[in-house]
C-alpha positions in Angstrom: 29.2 -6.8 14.3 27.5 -6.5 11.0 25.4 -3.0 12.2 23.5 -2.5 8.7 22.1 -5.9 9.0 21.3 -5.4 12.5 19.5 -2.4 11.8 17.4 -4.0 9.6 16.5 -7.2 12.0 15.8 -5.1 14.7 12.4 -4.2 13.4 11.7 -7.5 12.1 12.2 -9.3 15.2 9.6 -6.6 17.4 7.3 -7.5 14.9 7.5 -10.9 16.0 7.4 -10.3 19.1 4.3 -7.9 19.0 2.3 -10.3 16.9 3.5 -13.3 19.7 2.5 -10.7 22.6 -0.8 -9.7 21.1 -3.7 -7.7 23.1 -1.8 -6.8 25.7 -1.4 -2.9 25.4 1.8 -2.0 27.5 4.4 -4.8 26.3 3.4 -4.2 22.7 4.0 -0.4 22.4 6.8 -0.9 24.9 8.6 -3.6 22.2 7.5 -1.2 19.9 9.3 2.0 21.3 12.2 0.1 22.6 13.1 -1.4 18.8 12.9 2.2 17.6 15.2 3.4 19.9 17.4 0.3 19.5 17.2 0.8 15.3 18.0 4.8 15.9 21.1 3.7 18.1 22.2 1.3 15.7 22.0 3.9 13.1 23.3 6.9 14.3 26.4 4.8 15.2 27.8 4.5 11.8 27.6 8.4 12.0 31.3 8.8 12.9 32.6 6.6 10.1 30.4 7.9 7.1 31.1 11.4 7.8 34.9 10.4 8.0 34.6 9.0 3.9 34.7 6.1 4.5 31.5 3.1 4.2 30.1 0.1 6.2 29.3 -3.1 4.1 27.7 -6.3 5.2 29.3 -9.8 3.0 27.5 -9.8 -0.2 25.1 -13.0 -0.5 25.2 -15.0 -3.4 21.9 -16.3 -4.0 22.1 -17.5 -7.6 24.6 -16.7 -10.2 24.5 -13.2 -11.1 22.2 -12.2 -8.4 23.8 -11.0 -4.9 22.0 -9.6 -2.1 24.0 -6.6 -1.0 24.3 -3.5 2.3 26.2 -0.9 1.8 26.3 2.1 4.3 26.9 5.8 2.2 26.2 8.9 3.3 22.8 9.5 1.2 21.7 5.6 2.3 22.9 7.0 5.9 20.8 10.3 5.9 17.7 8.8 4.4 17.8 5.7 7.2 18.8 8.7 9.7 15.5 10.2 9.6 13.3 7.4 9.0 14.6 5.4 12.2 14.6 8.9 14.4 10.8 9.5 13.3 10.0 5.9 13.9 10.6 7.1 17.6 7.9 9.9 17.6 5.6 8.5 15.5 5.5 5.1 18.1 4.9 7.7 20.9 2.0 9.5 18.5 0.7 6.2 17.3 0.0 5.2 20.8 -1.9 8.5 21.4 -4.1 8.2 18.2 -4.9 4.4 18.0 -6.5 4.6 21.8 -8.1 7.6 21.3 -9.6 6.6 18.0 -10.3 3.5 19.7 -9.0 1.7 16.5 -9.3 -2.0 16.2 -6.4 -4.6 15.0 -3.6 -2.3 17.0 -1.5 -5.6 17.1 -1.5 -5.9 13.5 -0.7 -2.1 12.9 2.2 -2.2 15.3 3.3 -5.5 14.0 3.7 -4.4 9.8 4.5 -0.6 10.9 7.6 -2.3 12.2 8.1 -4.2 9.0 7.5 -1.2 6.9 10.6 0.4 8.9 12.9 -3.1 8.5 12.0 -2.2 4.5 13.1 1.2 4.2 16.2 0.6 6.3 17.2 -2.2 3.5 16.2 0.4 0.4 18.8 2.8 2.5 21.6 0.3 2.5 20.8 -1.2 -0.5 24.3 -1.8 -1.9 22.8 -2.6 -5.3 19.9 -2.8 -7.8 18.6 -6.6 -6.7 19.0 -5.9 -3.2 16.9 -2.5 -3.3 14.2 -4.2 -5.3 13.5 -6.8 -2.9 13.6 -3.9 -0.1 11.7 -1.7 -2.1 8.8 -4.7 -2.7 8.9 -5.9 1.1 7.9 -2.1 1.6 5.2 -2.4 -0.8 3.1 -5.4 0.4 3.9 -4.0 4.4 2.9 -1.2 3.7 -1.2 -3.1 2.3 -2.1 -3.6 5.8 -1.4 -0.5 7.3 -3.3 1.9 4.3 -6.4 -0.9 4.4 -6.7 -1.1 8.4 -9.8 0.4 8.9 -11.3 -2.2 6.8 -14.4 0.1 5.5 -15.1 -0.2 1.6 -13.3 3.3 1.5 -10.5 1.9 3.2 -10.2 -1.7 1.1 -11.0 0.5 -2.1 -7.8 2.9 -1.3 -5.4 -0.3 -0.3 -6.5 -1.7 -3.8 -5.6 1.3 -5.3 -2.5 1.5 -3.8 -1.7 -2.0 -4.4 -2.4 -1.7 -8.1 -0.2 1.3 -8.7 2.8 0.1 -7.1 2.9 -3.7 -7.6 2.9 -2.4 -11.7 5.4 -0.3 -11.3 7.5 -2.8 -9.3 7.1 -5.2 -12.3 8.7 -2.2 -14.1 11.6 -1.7 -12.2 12.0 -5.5 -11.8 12.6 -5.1 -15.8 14.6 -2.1 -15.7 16.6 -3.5 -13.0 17.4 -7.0 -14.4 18.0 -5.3 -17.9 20.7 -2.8 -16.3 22.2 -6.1 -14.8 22.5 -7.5 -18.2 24.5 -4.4 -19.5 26.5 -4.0 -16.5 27.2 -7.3 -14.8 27.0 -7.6 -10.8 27.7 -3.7 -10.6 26.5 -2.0 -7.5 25.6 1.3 -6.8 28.3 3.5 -8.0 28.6 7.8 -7.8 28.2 8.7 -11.1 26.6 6.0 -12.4 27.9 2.7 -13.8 26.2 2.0 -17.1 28.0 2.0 -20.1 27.7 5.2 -22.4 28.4 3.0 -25.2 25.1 1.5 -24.2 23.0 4.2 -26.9 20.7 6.2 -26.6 17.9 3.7 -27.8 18.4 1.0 -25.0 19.1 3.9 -22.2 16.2 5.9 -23.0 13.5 3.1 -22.3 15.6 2.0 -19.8 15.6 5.1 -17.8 12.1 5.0 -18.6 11.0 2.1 -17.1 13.2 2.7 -13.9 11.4 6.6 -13.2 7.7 4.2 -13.6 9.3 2.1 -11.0 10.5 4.0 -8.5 8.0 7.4 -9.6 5.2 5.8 -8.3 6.2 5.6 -5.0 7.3 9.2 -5.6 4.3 10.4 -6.6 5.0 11.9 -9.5 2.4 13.2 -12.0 0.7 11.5 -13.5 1.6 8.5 -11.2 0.5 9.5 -8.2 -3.1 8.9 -8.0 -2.7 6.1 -5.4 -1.6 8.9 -2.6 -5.2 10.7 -2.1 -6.9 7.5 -2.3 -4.7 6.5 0.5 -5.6 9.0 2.7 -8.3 7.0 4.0 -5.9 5.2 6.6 -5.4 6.2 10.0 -3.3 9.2 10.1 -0.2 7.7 11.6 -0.2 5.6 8.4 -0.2 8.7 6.6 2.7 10.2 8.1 4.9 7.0 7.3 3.8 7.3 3.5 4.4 11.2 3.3 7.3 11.2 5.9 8.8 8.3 7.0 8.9 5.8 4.3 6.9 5.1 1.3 7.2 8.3 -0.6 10.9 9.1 0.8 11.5 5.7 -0.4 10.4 6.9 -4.2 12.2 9.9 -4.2 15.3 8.3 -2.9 15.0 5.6 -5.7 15.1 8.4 -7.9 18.2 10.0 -6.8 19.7 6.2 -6.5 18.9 5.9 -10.3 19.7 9.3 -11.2 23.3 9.6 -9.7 24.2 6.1 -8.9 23.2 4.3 -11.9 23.1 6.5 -14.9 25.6 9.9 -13.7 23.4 13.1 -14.6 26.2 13.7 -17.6 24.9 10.2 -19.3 21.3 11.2 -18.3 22.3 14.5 -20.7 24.1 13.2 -23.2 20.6 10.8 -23.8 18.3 13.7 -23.3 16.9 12.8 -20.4 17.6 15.0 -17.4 16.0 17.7 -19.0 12.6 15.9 -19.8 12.8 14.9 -16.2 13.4 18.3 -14.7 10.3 19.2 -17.0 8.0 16.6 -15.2 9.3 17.7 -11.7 8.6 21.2 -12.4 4.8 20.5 -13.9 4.3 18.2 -10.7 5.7 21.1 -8.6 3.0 23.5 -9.9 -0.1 20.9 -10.3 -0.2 19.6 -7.4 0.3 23.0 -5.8 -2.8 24.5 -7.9 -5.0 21.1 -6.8 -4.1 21.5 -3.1 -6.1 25.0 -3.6 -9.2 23.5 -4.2 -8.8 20.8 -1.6 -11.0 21.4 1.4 -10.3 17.5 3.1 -7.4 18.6 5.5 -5.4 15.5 5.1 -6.2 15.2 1.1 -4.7 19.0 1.2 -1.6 17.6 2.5 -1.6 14.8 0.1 -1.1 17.2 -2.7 1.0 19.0 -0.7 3.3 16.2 -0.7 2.9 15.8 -4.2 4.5 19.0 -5.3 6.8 18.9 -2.3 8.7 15.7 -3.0 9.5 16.8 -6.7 11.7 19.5 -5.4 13.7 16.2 -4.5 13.1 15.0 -8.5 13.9 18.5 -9.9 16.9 18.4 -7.8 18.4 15.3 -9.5 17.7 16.0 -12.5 19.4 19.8 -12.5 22.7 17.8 -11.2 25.1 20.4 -9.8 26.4 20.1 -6.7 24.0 22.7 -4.6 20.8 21.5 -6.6 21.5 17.6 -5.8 22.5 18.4 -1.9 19.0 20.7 -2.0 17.5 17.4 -2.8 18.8 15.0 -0.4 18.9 17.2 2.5 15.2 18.0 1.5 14.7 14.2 2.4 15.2 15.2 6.0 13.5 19.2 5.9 10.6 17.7 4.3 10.2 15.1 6.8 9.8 16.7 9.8 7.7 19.5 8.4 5.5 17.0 7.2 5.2 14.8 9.6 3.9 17.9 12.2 1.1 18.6 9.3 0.0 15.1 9.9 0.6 14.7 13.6 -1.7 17.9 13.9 -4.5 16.5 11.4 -4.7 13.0 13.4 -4.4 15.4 16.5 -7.5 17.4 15.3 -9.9 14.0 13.9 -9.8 12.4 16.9 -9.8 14.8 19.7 -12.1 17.6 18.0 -13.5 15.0 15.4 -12.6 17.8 12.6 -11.2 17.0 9.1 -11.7 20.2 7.0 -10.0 23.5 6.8 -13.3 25.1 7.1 -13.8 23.9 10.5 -10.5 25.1 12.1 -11.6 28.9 13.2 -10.3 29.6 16.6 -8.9 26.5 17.0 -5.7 28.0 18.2 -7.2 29.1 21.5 -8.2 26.0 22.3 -4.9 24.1 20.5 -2.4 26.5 21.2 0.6 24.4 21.0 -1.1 22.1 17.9 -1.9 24.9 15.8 1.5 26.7 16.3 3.4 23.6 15.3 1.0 23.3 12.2 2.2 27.2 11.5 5.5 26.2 12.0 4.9 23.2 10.0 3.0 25.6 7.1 5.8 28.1 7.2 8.9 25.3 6.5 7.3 24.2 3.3 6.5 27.5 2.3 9.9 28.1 2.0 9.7 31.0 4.7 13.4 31.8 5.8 14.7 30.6 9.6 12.8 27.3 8.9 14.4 23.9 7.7 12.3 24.1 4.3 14.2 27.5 3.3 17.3 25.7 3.5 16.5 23.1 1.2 15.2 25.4 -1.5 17.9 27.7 -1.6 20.2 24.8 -2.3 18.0 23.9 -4.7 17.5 27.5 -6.8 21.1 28.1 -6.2 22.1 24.9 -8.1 19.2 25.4 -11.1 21.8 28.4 -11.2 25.0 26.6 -11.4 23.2 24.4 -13.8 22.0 27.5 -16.1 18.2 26.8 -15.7 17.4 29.7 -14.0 13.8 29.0 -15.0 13.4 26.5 -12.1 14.3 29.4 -9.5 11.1 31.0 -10.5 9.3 27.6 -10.5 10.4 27.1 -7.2 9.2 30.5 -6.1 5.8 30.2 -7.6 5.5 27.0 -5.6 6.6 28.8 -2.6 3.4 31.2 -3.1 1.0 28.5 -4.1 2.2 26.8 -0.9 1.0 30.1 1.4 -2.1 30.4 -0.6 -3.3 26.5 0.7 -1.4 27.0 4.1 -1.8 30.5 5.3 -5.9 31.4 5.0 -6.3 27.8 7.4 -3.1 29.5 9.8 -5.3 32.8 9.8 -8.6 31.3 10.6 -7.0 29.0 13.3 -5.3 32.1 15.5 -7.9 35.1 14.8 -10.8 33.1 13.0 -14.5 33.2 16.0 -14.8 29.6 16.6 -17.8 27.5 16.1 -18.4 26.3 19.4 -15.7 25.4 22.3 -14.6 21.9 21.9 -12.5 21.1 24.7 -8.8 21.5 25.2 -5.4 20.5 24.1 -4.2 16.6 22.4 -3.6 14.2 24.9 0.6 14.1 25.8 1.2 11.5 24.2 0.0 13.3 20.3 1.5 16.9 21.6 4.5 15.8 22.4 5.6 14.2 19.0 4.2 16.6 17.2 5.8 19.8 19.0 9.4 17.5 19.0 8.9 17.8 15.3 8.0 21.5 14.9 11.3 22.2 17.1 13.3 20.4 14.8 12.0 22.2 12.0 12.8 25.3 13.3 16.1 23.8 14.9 17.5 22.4 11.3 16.8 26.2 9.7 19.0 27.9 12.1 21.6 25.1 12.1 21.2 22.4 9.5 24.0 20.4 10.8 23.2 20.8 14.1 22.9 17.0 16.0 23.1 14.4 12.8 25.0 16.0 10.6 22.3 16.1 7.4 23.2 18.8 5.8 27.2 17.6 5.6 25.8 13.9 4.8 23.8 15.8 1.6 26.7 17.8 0.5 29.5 14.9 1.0 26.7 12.8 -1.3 26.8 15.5 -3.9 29.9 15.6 -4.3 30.9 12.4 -4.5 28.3 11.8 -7.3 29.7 14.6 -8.9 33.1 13.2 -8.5 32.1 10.4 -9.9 31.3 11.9 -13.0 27.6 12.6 -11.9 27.1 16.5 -11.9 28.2 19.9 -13.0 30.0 21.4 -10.2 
């Protein structure tokens, strides 16, 4: 049974099937839940054997010469698909919650290229090789068009275009980049360590490196390549938490980390000059994005930036290289996630059942939102970086490898970014639990938003006292480190 292709069809065939079912409510958020659960089975199931060392690979396909069409299962592919296919779950159960109560048009169309979007970022996780993660990553790209413009307001076209424009150029770039590394290194795939030769120079490996960070930093988010994220914000907020949480940013980030330590090897990227000029950006990112979320007062555009800053921990990660900093980064794939995802599963919860989008208007809100508001505090306190909570883990990884890697400057980076993050977070936790509220509004989300979004906070807090605990991402993160440093990839 060829379980990585599997995986992917899964969610390609419910989306058949919900576009041939149509308005008929029930059957199409059961196919819905029932494909996640199927693509989480399939997933999880290849568990045993990447944790044991070893891989899963699907036949190659020859589609022309030179150009194959490649899975291959690894523990980073593994952890990334891990989380995406496990939030698919919750964020079916939320989507059902929000979409009625919002009384949202088009929900068979939503349903429909959500499940796409997940059959994309399963591929970019198994993607054994450059051509096979570009078509991935541009499947994700036009599936993901839909989903941002749904609401089909101006605001809501104007944001998709944005978003379209942003990432269809930067997939032209790493269309270059990626046939122009095939040309140097002939029907290579992924490889820890890289597999470009250092013989290459420095003059064709600097624009080529170049061209590949445009690609994939877009998606990413990072500065200045990241205007198409606020603009997004105008989709439903489900959408939102697949481009901050599930998928389309997780999907950057992870290209990064593919380029970084499976294509180039961090010790190429410093022999060129380039890890440090890329540890630069992440750090700038870091600290913008931080500051901008300040002055933010649009809830969701607050987490936007949020995201921003967060996801080039990932980037700064990378680029340090040792061991500890690179697991810091791909186990903050998974920390980030679910703290992220609660942030946005709180937002929708607030729009459509209080019909209140700004941090100004959340005072008292925890005695009417008890559970909501707590998970947005647990949420808050993650990303902060506040010790017992999944996000701590992630950054301690992190400092502790800018360490090993003697750029110490990056701890204090990443504690600055800690402080900007209770400065946006902390004055809206405040207000929500001891804050006089307006007016009484009612009482807490329907079940079907609660319960996703308090699943989430408990895994955040879950993950900080035992980061192995269930799927094994921390382990997955550190056997990926290794191996790329192994390869040649990183300073132990």
């Amino acid at each position: 049974m060829d379980r990585p292709l599997l995986a992917i069809l899964v969610s390609l065939l419910a989306a058949v099937v919900i576009r041939l079912i149509g308005d008929r409510p029930a059957a199409r958020e059961t196919c819905t839940f029932v494909a996640a659960v199927v693509k989480f089975a399939l997933v999880a199931s290849m568990l045993p054997i990447i944790l044991g060392g070893g891989t899963l690979e699907s036949e190659p396909l020859g589609l022309v010469p030179g150009l194959t069409l490649h899975l291959r299962v690894d523990a980073l592919g593994l952890l990334f698909a891990l989380v995406a296919s496990a939030l698919w779950i919750v964020t079916s159960i939320y989507s059902v919650g929000y979409l009625r109560a919002g009384n949202y048009p088009n929900q068979t169309g939503y349903f429909a290229s959500f499940a796409v979007c997940l059959s994309a970022t399963i591929g970019i996780a198994f993607a054994g090789n450059l051509p096979t993660f570009f078509v991935f990553y541009e499947m994700l790209t036009l599936a993901t068009y839909p989903l941002v413009a749904h609401n089909r307001t101006d605001a809501a076209i104007a944001g998709g275009r944005t978003y379209l424009v942003y990432t269809l150029i930067a997939g032209q770039a790493l269309l270059i980049a990626t046939v122009w590394a095939s040309t140097l290194a002939p029907g290579e795939g992924f490889q820890p360590g890289g597999f470009l030769p250092a013989d290459a120079g420095a003059g064709v490996l600097l624009p080529l490196f170049a061209l590949f960070i445009v690609g994939v930093g877009v998606k990413a988010a990072v500065m200045p390549l990241h205007g198409w994220l606020p603009a997004a914000m105008v989709a439903p907020t489900p959408v939102s938490a697949l481009l901050h949480a599930v998928a389309v940013v997780k999907a950057g980030v992870f290209g990064i980390l593919r380029v970084v330590g499976y294509v180039f090897g961090v010790d190429l990227l410093r022999t060129i000059g380039a890890a440090d000029v890329l540890a630069a950006v992440a750090a700038v990112t870091i600290l913008l994005a931080s500051v901008r979320a300040l002055s933010e007062t649009n809830l969701k555009r607050r987490l936007a930036y949020s995201t921003i800053g967060q996801l080039s921990y990932i980037v700064l990660g990378a680029a340090l290289g040792s061991v500890a900093a690179v697991a810091g980064a791909m186990f903050y794939i998974a920390a980030h996630a679910f703290m992220k995802i609660t942030l946005f599963f709180v937002a929708g919860s607030l729009y459509v059942e209080k019909h209140r989008d700004k941090v100004t208007q959340l005072a008292g809100m925890a005695r009417e939102m008890p559970i909501t508001m707590t998970a947005f505090a647990v949420g808050a306190s993650g990303l902060a970086g506040i010790p017992l909570f999944v996000g701590f883990v992630g950054k301690w990884n992190l400092a502790l490898g800018a360490i090993d890697a003697g750029r110490t400057i990056f701890v204090f980076v990443l504690v600055t970014s800690g402080l900007l993050n209770l400065a946006y977070f902390y004055p809206i936790v405040h207000d929500a639990f001891f804050g006089k509220p307006e007016a009484p509004a009612g009482g807490e989300a329907r079940w079907t938003m609660a319960v996703p979004l308090t699943i989430t906070a408990l895994v955040s807090i879950t993950l900080g006292l035992a980061p192995d605990l269930g799927f094994g991402f921390f382990t997955l993160a550190w056997q990926a480190a290794e191996s790329v440093a192994t390869g040649g990839g990183g300073v132990p």
